[in-house]
N, CA, C and O atoms as a CHARMM CRD file, in Angstrom:
* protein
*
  348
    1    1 UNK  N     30.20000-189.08400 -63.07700 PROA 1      0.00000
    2    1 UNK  CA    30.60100-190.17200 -62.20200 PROA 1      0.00000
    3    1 UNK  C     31.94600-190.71000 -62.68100 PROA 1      0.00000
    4    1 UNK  O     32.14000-190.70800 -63.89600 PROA 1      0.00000
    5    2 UNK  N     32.86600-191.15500 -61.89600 PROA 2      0.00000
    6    2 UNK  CA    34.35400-191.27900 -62.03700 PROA 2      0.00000
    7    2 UNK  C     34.27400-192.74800 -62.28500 PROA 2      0.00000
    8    2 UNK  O     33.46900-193.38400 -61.60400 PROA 2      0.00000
    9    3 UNK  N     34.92400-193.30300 -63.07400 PROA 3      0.00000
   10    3 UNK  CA    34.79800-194.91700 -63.43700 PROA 3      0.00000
   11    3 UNK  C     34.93600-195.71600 -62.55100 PROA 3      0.00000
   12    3 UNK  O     34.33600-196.79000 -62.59500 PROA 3      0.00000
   13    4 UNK  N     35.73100-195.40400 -61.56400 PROA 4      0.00000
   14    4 UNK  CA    35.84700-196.45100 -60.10000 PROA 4      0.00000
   15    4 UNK  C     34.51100-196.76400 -59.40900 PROA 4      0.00000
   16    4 UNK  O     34.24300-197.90900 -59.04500 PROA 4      0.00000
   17    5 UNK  N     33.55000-195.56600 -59.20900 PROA 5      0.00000
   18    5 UNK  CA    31.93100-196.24700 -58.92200 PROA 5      0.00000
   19    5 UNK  C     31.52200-196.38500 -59.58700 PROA 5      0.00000
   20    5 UNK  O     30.33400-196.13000 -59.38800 PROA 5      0.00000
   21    6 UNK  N     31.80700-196.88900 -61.07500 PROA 6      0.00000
   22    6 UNK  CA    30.56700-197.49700 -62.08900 PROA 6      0.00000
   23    6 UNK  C     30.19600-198.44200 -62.09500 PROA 6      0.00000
   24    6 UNK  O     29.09600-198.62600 -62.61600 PROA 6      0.00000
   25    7 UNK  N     31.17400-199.92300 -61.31500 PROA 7      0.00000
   26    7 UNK  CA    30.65900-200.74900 -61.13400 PROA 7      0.00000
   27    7 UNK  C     29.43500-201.07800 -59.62400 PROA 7      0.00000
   28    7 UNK  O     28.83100-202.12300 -59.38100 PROA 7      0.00000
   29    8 UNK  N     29.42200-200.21700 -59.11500 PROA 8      0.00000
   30    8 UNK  CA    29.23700-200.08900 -57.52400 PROA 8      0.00000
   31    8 UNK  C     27.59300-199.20200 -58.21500 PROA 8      0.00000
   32    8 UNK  O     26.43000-199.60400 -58.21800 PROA 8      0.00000
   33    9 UNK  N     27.99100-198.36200 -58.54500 PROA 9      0.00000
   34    9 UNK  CA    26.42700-198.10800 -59.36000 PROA 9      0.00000
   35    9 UNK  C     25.70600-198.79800 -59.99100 PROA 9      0.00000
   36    9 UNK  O     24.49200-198.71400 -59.80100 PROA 9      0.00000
   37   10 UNK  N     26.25100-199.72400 -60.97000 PROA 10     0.00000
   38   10 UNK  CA    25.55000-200.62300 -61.63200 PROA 10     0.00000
   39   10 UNK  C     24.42200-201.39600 -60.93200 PROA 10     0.00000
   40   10 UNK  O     23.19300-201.46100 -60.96200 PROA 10     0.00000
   41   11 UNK  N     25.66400-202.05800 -60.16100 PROA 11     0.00000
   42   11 UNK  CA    24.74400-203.35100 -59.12100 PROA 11     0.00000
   43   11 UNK  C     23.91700-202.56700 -58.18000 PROA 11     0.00000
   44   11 UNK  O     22.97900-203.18400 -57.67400 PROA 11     0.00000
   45   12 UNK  N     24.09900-201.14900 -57.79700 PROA 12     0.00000
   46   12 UNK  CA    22.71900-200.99800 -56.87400 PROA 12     0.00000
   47   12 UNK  C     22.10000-200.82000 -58.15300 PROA 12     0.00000
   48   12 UNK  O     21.41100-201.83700 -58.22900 PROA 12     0.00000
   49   13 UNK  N     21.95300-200.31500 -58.97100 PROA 13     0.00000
   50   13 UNK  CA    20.58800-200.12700 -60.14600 PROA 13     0.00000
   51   13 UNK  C     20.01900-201.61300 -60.15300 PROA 13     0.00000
   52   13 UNK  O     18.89800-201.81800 -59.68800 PROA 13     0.00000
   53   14 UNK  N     20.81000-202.69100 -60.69600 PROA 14     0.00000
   54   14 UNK  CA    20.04000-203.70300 -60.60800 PROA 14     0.00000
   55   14 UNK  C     19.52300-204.26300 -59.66500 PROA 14     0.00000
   56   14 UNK  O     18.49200-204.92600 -59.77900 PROA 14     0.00000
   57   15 UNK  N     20.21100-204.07200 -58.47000 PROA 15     0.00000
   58   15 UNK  CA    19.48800-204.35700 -57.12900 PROA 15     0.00000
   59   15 UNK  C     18.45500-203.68500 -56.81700 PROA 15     0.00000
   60   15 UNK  O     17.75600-204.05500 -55.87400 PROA 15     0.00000
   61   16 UNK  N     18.21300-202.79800 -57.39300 PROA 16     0.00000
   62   16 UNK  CA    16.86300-201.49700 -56.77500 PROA 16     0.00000
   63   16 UNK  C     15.86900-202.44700 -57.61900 PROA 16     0.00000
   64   16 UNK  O     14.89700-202.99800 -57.10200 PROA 16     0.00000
   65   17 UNK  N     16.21800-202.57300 -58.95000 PROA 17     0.00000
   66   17 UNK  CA    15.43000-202.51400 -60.12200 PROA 17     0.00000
   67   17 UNK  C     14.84900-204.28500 -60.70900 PROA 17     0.00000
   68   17 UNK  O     13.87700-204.62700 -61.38300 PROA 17     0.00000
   69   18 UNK  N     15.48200-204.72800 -60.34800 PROA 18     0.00000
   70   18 UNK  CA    15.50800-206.58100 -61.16200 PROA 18     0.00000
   71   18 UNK  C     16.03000-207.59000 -60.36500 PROA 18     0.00000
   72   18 UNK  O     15.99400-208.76000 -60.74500 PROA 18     0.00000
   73   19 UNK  N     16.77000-207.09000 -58.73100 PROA 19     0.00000
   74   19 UNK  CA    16.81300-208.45600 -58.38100 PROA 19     0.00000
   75   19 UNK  C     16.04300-209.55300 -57.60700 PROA 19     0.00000
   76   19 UNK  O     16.40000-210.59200 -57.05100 PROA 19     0.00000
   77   20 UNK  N     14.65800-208.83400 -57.81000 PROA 20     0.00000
   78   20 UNK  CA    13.56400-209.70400 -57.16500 PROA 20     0.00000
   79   20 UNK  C     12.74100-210.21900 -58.51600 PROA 20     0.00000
   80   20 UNK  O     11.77900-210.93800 -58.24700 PROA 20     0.00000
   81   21 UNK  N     13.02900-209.89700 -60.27900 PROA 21     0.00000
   82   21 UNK  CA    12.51300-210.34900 -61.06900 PROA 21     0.00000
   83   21 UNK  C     11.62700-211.42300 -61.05500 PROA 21     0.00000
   84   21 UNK  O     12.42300-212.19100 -61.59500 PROA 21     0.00000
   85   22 UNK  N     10.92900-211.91200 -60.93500 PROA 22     0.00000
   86   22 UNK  CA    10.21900-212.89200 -61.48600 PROA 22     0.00000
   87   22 UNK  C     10.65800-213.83600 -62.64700 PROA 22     0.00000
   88   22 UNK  O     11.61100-213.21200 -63.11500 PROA 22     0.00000
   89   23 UNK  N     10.53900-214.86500 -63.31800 PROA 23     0.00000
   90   23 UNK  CA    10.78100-215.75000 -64.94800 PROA 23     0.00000
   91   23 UNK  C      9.96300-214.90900 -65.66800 PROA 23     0.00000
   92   23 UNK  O     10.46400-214.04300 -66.38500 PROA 23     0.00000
   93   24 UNK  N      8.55800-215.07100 -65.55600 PROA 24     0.00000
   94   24 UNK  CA     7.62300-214.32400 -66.24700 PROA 24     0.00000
   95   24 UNK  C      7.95000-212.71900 -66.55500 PROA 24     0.00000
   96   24 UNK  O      7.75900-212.04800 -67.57000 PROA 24     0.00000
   97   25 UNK  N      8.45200-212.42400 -65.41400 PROA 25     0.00000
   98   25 UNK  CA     8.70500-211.01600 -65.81100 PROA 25     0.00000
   99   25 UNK  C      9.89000-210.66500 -66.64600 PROA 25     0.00000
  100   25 UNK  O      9.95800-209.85200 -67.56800 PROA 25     0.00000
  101   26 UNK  N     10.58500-211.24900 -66.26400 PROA 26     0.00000
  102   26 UNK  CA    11.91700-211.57600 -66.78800 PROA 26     0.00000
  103   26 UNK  C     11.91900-211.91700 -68.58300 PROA 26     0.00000
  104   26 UNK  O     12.79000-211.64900 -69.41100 PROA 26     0.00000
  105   27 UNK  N     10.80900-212.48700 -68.72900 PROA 27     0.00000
  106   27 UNK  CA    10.46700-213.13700 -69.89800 PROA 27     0.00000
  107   27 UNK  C      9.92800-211.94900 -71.16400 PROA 27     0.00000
  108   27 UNK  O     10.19900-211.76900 -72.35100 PROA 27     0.00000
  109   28 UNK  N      9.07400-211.33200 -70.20100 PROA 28     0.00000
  110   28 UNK  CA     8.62700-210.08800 -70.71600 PROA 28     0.00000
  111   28 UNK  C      9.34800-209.32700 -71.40000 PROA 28     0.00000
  112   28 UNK  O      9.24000-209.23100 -72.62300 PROA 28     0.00000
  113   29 UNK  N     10.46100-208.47100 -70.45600 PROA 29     0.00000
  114   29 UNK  CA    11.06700-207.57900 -70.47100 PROA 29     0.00000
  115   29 UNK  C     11.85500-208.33500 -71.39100 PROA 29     0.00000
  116   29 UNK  O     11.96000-207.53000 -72.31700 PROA 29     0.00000
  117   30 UNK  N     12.63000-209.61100 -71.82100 PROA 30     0.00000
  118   30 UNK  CA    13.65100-210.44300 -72.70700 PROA 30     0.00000
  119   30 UNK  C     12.59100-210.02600 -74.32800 PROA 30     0.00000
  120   30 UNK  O     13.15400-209.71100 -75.37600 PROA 30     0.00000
  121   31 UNK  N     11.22500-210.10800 -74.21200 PROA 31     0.00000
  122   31 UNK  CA    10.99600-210.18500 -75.63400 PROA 31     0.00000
  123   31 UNK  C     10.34500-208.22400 -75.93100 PROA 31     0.00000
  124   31 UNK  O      9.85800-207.91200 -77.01800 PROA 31     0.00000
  125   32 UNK  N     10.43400-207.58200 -75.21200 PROA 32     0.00000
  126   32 UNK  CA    10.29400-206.35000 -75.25600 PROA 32     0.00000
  127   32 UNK  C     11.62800-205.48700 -75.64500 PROA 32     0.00000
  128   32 UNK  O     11.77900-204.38700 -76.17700 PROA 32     0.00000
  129   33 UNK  N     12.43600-206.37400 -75.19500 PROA 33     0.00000
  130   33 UNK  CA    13.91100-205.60200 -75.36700 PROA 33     0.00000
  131   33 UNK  C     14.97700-206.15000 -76.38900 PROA 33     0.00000
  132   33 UNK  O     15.77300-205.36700 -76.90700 PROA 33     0.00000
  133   34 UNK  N     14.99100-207.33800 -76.64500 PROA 34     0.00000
  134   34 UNK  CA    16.25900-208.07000 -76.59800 PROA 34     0.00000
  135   34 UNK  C     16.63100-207.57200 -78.40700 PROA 34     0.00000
  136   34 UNK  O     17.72400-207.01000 -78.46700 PROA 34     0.00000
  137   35 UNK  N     16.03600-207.67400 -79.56200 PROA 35     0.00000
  138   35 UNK  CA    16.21800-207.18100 -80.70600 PROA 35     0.00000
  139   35 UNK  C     16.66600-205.74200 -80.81700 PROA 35     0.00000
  140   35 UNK  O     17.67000-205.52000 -81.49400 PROA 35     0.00000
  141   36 UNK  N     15.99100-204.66200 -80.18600 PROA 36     0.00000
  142   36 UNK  CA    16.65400-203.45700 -79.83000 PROA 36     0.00000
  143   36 UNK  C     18.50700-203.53500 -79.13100 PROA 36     0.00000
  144   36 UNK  O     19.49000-202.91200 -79.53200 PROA 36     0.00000
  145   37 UNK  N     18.41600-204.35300 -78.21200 PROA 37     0.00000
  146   37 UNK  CA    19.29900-204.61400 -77.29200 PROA 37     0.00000
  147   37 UNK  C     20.42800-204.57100 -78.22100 PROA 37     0.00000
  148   37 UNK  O     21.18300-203.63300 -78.47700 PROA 37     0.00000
  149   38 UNK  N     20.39000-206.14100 -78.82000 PROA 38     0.00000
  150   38 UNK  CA    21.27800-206.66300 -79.57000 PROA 38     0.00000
  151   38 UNK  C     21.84200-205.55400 -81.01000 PROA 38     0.00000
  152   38 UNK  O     22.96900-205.66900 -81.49300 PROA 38     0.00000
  153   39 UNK  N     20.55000-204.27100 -81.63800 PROA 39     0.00000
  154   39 UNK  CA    20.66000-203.95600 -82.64100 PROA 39     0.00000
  155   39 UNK  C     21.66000-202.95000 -82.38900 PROA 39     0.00000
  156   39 UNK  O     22.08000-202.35200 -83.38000 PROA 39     0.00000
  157   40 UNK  N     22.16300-202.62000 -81.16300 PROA 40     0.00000
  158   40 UNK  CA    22.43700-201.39600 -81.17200 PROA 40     0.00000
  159   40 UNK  C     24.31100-201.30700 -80.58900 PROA 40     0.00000
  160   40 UNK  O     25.02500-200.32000 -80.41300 PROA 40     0.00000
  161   41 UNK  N     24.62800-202.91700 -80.41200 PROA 41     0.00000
  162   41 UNK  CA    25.68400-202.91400 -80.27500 PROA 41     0.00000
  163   41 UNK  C     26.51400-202.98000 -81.67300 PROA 41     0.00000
  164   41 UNK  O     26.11500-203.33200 -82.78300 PROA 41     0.00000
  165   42 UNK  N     28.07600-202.43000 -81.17200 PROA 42     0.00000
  166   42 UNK  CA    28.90600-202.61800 -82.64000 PROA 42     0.00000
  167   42 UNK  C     29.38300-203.69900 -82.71300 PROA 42     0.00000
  168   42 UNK  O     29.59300-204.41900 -81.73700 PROA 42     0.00000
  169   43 UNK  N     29.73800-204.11300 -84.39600 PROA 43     0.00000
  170   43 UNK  CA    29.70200-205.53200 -85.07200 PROA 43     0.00000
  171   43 UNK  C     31.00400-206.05800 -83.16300 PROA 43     0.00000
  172   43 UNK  O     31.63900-205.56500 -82.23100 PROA 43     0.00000
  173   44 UNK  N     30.54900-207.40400 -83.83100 PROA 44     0.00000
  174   44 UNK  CA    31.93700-207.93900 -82.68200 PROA 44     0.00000
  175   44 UNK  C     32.04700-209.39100 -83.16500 PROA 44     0.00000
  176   44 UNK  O     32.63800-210.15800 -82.40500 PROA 44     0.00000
  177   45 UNK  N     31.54200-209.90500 -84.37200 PROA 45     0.00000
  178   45 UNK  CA    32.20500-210.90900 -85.46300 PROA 45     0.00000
  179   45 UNK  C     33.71300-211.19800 -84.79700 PROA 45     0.00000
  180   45 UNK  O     34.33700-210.21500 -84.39600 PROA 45     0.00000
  181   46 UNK  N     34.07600-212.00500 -84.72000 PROA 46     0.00000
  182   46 UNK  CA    35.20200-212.77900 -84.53200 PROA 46     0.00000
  183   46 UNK  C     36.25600-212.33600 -83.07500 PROA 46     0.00000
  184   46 UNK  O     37.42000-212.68300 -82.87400 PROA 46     0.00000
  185   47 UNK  N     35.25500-211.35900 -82.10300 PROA 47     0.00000
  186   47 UNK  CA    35.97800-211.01600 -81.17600 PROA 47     0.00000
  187   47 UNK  C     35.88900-211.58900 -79.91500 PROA 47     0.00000
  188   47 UNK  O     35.53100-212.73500 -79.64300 PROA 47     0.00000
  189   48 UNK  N     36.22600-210.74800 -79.20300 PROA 48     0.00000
  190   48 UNK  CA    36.10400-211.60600 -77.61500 PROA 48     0.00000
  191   48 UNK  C     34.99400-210.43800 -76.94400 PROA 48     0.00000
  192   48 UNK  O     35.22600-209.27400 -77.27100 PROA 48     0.00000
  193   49 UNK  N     34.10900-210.61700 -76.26200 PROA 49     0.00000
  194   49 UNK  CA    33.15800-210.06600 -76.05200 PROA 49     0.00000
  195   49 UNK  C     32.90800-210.46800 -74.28400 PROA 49     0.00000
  196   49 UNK  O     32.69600-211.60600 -73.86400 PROA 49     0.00000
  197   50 UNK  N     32.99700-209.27300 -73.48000 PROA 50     0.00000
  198   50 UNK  CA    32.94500-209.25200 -71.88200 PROA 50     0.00000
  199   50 UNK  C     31.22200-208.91700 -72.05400 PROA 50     0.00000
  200   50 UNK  O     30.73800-208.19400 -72.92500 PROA 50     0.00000
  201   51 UNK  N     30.67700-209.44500 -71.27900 PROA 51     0.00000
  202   51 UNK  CA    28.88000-209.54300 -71.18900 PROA 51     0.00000
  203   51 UNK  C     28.95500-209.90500 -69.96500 PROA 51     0.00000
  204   51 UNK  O     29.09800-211.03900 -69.50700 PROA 51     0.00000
  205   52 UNK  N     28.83100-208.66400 -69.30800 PROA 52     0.00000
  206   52 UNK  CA    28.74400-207.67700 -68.02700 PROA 52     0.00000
  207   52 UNK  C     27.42900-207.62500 -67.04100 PROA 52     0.00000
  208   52 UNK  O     26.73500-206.64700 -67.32100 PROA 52     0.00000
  209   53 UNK  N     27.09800-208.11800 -66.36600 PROA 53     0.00000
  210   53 UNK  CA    25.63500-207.72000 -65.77000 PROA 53     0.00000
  211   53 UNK  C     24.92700-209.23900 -66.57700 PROA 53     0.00000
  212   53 UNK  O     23.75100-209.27200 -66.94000 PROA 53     0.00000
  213   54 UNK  N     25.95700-210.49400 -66.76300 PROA 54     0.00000
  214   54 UNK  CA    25.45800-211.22700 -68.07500 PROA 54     0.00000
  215   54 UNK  C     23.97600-212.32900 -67.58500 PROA 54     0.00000
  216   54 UNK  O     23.20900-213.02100 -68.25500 PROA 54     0.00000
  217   55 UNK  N     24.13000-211.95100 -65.65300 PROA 55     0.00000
  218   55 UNK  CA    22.50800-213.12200 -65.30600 PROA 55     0.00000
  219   55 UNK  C     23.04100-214.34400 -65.71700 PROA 55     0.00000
  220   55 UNK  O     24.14200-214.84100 -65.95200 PROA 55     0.00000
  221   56 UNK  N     21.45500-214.75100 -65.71800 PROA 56     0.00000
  222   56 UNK  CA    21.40600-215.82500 -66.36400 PROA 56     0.00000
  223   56 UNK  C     21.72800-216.54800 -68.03400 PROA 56     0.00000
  224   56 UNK  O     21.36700-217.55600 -68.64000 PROA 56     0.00000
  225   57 UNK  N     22.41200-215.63200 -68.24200 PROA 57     0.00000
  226   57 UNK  CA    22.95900-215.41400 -69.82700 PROA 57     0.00000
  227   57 UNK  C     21.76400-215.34700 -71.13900 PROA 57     0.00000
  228   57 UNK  O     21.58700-216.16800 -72.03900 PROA 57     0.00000
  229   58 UNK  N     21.11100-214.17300 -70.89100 PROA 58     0.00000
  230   58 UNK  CA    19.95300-213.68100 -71.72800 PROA 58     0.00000
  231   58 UNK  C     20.98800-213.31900 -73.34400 PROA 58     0.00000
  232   58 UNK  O     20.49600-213.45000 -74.46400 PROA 58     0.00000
  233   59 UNK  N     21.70400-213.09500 -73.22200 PROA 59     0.00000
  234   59 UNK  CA    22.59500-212.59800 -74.34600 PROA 59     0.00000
  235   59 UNK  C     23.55800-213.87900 -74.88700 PROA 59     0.00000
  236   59 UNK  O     23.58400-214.30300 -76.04300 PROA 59     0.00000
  237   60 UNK  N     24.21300-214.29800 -73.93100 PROA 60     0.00000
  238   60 UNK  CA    25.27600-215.22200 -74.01000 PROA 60     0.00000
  239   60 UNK  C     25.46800-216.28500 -75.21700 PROA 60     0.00000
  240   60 UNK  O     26.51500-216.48900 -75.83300 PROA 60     0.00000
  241   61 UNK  N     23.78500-217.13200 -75.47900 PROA 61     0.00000
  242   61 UNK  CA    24.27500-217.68800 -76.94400 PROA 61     0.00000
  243   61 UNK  C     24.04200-217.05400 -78.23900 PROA 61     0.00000
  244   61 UNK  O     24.04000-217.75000 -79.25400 PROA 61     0.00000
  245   62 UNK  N     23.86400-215.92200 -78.28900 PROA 62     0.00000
  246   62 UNK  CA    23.55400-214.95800 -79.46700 PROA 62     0.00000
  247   62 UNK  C     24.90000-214.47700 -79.53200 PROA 62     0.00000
  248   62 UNK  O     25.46700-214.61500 -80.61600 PROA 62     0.00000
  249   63 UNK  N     25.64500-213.83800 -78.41400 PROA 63     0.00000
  250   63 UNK  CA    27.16400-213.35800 -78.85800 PROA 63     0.00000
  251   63 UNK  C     27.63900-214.54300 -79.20800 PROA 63     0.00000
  252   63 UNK  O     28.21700-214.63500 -80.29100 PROA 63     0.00000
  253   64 UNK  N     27.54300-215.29400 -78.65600 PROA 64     0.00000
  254   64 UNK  CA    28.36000-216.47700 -78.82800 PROA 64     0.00000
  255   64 UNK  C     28.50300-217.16900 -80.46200 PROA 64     0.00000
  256   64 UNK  O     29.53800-217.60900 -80.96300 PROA 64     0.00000
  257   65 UNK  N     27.19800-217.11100 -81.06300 PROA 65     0.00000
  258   65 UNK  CA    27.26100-217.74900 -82.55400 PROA 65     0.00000
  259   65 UNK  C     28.05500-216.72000 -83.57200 PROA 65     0.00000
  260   65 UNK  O     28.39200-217.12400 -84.68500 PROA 65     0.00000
  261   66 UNK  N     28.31400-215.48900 -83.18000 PROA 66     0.00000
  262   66 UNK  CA    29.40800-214.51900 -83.66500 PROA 66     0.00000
  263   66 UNK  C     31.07500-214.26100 -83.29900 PROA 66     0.00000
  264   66 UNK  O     32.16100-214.24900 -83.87900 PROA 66     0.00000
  265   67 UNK  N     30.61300-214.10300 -82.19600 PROA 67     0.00000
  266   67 UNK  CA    32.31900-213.91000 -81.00300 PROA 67     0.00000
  267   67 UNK  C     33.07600-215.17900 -81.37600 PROA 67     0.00000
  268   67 UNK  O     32.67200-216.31600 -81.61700 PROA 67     0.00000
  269   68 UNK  N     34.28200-214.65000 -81.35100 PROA 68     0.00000
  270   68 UNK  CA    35.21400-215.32200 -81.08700 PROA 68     0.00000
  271   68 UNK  C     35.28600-216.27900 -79.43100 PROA 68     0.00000
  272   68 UNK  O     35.80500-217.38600 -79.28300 PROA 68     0.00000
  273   69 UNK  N     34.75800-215.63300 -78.60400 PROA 69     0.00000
  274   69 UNK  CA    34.81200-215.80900 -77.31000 PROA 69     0.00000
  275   69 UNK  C     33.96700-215.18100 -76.51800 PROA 69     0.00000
  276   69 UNK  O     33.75400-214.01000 -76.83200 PROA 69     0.00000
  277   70 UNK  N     33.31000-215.66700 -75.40400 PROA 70     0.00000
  278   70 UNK  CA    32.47200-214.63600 -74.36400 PROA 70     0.00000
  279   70 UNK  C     32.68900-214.79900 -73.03000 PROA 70     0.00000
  280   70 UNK  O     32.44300-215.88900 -72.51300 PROA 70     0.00000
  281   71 UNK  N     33.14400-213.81500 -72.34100 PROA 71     0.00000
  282   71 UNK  CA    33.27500-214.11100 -70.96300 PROA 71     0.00000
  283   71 UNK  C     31.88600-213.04800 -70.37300 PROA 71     0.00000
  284   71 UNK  O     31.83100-211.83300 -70.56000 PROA 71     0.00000
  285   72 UNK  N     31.17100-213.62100 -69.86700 PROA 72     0.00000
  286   72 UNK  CA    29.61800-213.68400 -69.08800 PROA 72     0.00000
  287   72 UNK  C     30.24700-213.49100 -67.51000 PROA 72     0.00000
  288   72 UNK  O     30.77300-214.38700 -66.84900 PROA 72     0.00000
  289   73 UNK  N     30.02000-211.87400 -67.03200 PROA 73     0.00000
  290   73 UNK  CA    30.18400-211.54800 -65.52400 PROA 73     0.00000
  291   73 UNK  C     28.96000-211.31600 -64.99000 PROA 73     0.00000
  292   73 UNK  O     28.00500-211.28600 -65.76600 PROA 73     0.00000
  293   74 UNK  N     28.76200-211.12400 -63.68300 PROA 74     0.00000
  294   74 UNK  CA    27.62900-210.78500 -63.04500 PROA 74     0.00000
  295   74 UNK  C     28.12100-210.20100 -61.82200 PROA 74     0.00000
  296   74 UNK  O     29.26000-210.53600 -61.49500 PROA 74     0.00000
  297   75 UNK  N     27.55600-209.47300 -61.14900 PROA 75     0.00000
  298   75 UNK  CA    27.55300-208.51700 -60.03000 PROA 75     0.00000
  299   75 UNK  C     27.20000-209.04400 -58.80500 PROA 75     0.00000
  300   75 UNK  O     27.91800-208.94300 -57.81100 PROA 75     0.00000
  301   76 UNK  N     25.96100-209.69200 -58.82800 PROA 76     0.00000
  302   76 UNK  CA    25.11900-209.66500 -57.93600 PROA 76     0.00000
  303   76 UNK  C     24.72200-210.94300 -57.26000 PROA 76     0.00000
  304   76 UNK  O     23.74500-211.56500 -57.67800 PROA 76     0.00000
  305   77 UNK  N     25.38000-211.34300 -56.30100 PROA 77     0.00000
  306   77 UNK  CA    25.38700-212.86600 -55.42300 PROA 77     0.00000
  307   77 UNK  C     24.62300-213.64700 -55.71900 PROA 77     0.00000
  308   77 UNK  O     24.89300-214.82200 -55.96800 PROA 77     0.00000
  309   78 UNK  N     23.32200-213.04900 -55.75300 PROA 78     0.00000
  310   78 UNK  CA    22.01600-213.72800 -55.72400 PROA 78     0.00000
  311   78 UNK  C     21.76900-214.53000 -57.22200 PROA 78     0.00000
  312   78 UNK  O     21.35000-215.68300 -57.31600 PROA 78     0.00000
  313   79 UNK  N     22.06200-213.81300 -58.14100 PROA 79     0.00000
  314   79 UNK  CA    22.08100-214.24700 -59.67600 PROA 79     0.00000
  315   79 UNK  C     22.91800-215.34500 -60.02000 PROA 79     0.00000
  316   79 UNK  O     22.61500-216.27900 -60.76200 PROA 79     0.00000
  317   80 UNK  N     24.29600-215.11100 -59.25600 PROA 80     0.00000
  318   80 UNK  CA    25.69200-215.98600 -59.54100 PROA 80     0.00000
  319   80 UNK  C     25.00500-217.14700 -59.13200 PROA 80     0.00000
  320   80 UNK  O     24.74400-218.10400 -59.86100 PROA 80     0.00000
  321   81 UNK  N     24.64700-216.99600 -57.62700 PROA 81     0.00000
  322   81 UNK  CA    24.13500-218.72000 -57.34200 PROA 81     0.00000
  323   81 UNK  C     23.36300-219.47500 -58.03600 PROA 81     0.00000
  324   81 UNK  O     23.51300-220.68600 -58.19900 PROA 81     0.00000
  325   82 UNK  N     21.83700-218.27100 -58.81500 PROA 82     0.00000
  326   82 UNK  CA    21.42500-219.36100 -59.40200 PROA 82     0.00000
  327   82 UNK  C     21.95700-219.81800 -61.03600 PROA 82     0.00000
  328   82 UNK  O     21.65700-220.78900 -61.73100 PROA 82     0.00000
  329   83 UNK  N     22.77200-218.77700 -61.25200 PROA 83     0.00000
  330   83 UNK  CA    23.60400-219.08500 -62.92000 PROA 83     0.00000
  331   83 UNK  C     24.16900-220.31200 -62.25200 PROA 83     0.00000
  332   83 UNK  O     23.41800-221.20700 -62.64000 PROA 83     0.00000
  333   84 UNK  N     24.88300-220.73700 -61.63100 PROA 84     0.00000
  334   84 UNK  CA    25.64100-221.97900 -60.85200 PROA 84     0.00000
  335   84 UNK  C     24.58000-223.04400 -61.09800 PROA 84     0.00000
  336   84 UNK  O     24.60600-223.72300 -62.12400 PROA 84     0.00000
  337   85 UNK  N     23.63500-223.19400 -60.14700 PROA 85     0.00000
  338   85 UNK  CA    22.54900-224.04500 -60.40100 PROA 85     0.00000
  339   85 UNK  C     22.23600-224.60300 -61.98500 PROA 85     0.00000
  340   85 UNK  O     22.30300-225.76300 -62.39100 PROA 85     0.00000
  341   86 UNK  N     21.88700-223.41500 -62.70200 PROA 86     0.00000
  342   86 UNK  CA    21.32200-223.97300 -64.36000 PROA 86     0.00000
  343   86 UNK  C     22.12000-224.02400 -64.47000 PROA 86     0.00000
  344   86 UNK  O     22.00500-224.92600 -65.30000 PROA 86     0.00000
  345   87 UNK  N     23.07800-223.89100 -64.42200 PROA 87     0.00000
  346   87 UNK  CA    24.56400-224.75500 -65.29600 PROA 87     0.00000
  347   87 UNK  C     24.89400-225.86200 -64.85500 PROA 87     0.00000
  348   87 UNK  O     25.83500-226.47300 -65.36400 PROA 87     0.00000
């Protein structure tokens, strides 16, 4: 796949896959995954860190107590509105 549809792939995966999530489910999958998640990225101590697909910011204050900086994107309309809301 050519990098120009990678973002266009992404968001249908999450759209097929998580954008009718549930909290509970959501919750699940956060404590099933998130230590793996986190273990497997490289150090990023004092950097600026793009967190991509970032939701409701499941990641966001964990980079954050390391990074230099985090900019938190999202794809998917439905998510943005309610990241808007809790914020």
């Amino acid at each position: 796949m050519d990098v120009q549809g990678e973002p266009e792939f992404q968001k249908n995966y999450w759209m097929d896959h998580y954008a009718n999530l549930t909290v509970e489910e959501a919750s699940d999958l956060d404590k099933e995954e998130r230590a793996e998640d986190l273990s497997l990225l490289p150090s990023y101590e004092g950097k600026t860190v793009l967190e991509f697909g970032a939701g409701i910011g499941r990641f966001t204050g964990e980079l954050a107590l390391k990074a230099s900086q985090v900019i938190a994107l999202d794809v998917i309309e439905s998510v943005i509105k309610k990241s808007r809301k809790l914020l």
